[in-house]
C-alpha beads as a LAMMPS data file, in Angstrom:
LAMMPS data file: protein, C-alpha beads

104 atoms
103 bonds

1 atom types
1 bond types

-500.0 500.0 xlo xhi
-500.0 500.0 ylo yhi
-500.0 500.0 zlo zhi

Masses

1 110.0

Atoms # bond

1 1 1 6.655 -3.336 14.115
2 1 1 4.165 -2.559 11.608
3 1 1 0.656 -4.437 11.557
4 1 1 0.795 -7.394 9.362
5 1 1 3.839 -7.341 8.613
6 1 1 4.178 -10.693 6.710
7 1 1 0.538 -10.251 4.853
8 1 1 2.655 -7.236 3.577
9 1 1 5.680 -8.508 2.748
10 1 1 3.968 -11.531 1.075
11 1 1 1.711 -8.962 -1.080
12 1 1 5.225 -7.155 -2.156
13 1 1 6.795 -10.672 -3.142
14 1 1 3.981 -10.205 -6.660
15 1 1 2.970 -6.495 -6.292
16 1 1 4.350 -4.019 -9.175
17 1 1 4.642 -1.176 -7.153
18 1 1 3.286 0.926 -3.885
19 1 1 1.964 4.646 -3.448
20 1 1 1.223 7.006 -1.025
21 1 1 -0.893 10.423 -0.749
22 1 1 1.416 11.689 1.520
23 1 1 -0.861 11.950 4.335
24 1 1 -2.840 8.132 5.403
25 1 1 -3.526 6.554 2.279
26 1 1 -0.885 3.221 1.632
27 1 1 -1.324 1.533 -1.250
28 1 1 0.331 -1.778 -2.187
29 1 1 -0.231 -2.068 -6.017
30 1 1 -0.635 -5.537 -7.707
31 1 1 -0.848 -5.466 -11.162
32 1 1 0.687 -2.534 -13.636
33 1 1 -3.007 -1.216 -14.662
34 1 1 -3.111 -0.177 -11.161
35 1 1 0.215 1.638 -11.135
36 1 1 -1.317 3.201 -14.044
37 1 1 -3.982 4.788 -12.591
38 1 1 -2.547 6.154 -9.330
39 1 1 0.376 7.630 -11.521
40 1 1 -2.977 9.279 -13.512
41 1 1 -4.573 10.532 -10.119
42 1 1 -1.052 12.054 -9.495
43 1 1 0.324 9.819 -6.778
44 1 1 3.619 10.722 -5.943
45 1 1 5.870 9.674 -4.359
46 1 1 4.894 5.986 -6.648
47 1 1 7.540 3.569 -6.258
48 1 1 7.748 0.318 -8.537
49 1 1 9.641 -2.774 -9.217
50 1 1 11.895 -1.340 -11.803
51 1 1 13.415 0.799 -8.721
52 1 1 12.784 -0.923 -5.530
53 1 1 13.201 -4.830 -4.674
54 1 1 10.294 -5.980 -1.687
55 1 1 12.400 -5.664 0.942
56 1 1 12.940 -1.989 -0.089
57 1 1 9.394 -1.471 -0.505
58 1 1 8.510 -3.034 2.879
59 1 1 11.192 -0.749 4.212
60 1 1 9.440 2.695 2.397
61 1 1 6.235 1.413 3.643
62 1 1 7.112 1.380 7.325
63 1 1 8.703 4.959 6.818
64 1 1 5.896 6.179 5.156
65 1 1 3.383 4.793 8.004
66 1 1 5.166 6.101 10.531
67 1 1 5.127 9.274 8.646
68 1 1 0.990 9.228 8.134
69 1 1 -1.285 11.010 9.725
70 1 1 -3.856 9.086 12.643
71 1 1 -6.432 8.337 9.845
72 1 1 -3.563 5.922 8.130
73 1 1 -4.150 2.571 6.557
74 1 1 -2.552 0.490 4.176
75 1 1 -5.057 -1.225 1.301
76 1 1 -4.045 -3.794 -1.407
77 1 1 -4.921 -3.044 -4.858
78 1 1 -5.709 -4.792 -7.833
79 1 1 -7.763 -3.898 -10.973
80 1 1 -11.188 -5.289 -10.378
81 1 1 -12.227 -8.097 -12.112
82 1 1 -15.871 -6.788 -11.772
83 1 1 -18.276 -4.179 -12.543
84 1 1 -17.957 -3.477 -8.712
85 1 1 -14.693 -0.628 -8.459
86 1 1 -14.241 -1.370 -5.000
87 1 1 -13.800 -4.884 -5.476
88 1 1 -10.061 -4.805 -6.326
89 1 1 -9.108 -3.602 -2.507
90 1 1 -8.233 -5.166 0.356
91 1 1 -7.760 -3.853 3.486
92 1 1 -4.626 -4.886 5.441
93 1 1 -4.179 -2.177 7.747
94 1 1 -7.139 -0.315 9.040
95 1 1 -7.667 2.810 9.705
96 1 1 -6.927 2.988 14.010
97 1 1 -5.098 -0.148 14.065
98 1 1 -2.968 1.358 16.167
99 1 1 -5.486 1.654 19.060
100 1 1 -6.010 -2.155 18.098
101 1 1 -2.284 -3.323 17.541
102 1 1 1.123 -2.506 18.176
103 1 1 2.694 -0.983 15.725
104 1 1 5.907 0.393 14.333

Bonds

1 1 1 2
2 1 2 3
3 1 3 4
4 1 4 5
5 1 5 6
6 1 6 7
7 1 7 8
8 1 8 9
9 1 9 10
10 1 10 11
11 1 11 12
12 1 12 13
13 1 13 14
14 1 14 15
15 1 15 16
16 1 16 17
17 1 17 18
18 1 18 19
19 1 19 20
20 1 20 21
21 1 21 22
22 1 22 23
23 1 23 24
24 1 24 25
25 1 25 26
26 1 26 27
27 1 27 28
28 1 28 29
29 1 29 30
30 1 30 31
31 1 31 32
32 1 32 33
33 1 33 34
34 1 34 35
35 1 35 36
36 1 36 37
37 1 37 38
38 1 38 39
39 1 39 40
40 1 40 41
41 1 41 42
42 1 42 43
43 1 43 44
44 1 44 45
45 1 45 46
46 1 46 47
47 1 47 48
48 1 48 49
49 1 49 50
50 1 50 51
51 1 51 52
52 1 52 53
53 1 53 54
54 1 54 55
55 1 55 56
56 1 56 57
57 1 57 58
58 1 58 59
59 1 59 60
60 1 60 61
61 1 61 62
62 1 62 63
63 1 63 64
64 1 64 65
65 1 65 66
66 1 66 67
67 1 67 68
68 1 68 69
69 1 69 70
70 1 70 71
71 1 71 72
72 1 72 73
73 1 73 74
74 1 74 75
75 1 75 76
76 1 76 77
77 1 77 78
78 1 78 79
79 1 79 80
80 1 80 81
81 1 81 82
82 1 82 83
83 1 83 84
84 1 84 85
85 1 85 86
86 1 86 87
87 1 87 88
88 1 88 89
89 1 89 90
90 1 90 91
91 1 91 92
92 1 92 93
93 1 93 94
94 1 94 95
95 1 95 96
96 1 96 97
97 1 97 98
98 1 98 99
99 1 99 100
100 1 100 101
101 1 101 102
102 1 102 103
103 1 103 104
């Protein structure tokens, strides 16, 4: 199973969409600005909700972290509501939460 599994899946009940580097970087995207700008920094594959319902998104999520490389994580993502541009992520799975967790 993958670490916090139901913080996930409750972040894809509102999120707009999820990307991943293809290598360890996760992203669960909350609002459409932030869709905007990993489609601009070339993220691909990007999935949104015009394509993919949660569960499907929860589904490509656990594919793509078993696909990721050891330095893998999974961060939530919003467009930050501060001068601070690290303020709009959260961390939901670590990097090495493996060697902390079970996982999938």
């Amino acid at each position: 199973m993958i670490p916090k599994a139901d913080e996930i899946r409750n972040a894809l009940a509102t999120a707009e969409g999820i990307a991943w580097d293809t290598c360890h970087k996760i992203y669960i995207l909350m609002d459409t600005e932030e869709v905007d700008k990993m489609r601009g920094y070339g993220y691909d594959p990007l999935i949104t909700t015009d394509t993919h319902t949660p569960d499907e998104m929860f589904d490509t999520i656990s594919k793509w972290y078993r696909d990721s490389c050891g330095l893998r994580f999974i961060d939530i993502c919003e467009t930050p509501r501060t001068d601070d541009p690290n303020s709009g992520f959260y961390q939901v799975v670590p990097q090495f939460a493996d060697e902390l967790e079970e996982v999938i």
